[in-house]
N, C-alpha and C positions, 0 to 999 in steps of 0.2 A: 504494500500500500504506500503509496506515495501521495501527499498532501502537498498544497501549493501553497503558497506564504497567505495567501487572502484567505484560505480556508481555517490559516491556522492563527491569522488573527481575529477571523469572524467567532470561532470558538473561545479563544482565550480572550477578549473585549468585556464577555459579562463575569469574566473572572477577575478581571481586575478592575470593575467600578466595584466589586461587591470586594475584594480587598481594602479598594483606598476607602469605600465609607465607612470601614466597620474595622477601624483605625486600632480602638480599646478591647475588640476581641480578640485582633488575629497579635498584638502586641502581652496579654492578658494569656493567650492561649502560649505564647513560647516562655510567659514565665511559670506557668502553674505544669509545662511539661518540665523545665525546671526541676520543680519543687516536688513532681513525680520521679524523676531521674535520682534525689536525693533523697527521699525517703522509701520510696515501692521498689525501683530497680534495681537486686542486689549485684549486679556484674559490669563495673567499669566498662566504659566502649571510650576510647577518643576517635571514632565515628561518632557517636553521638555527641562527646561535648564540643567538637568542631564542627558539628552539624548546626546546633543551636544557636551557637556562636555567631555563625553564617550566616544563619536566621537572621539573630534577631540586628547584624550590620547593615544586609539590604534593606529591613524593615524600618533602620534607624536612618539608611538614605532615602530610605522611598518617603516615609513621611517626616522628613527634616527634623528630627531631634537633636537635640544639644546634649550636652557632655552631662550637664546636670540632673537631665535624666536617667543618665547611665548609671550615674554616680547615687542617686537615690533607688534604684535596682540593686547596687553594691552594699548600699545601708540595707537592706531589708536582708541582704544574703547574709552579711554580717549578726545584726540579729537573729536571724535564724540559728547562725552557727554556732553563738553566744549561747543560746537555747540548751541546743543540743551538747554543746561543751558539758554545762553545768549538766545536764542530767543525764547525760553517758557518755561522760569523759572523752579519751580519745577514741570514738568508733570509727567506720565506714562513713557514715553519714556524715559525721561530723568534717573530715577527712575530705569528701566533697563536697560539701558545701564550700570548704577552704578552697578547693578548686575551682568552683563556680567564681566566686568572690573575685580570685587574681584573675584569673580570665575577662570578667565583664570588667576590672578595674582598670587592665590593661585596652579593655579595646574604651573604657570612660578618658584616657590619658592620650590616646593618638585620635580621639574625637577634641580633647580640649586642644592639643596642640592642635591641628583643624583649622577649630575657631578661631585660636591667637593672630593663625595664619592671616585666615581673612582679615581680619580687622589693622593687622601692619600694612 
């Protein structure tokens, strides 16, 4: 089967107006698979934490977010991890979440630098 380019934008057109308006769930849906990755899946993949990662970059250019956003994803992982520290020391979970945290914090840090950019 071979598709032609108009076919395969006439298909994927209503796939991305229903992305960009629904901003807070498909942004809402890469944190709470997050937060499933860290608590329900018990076997490391770095497929999936560079999966997400990936996610949630395009998702952070598609709908133009700032660094301080990113950085307010890093507080909540943080917390989380705070959490888990105090009531089961060093586990797995706990373990990635600290993963999660330096990942988003790192891509929250080559978004601020980004911004610096622009504004010099």
């Amino acid at each position: 089967m071979i598709y032609s380019v108009k076919k395969v934008q006439q298909w994927a057109a209503p796939l991305v107006r229903v992305l960009r308006t629904n901003r807070h769930f498909v942004l809402g849906l890469i944190f709470v698979s997050i937060l499933g990755d860290i608590f329900y899946i018990p076997v490391s993949s770095d497929i999936r934490f560079f999966g997400f990662v990936g996610a949630y970059i395009l998702g952070a250019r598609w709908y133009k977010l700032k660094s301080s956003f990113t950085f307010s994803l890093c507080l909540a992982l943080l917390a989380i991890m705070y959490v888990l520290f105090l009531t089961t020391n060093t586990s797995i979970k706990t373990e990635r979440a600290a993963v999660w945290l330096v990942l988003f914090w790192i891509v929250g840090i080559i978004q601020q630098w980004k911004e610096i950019g622009k504004r010099s």
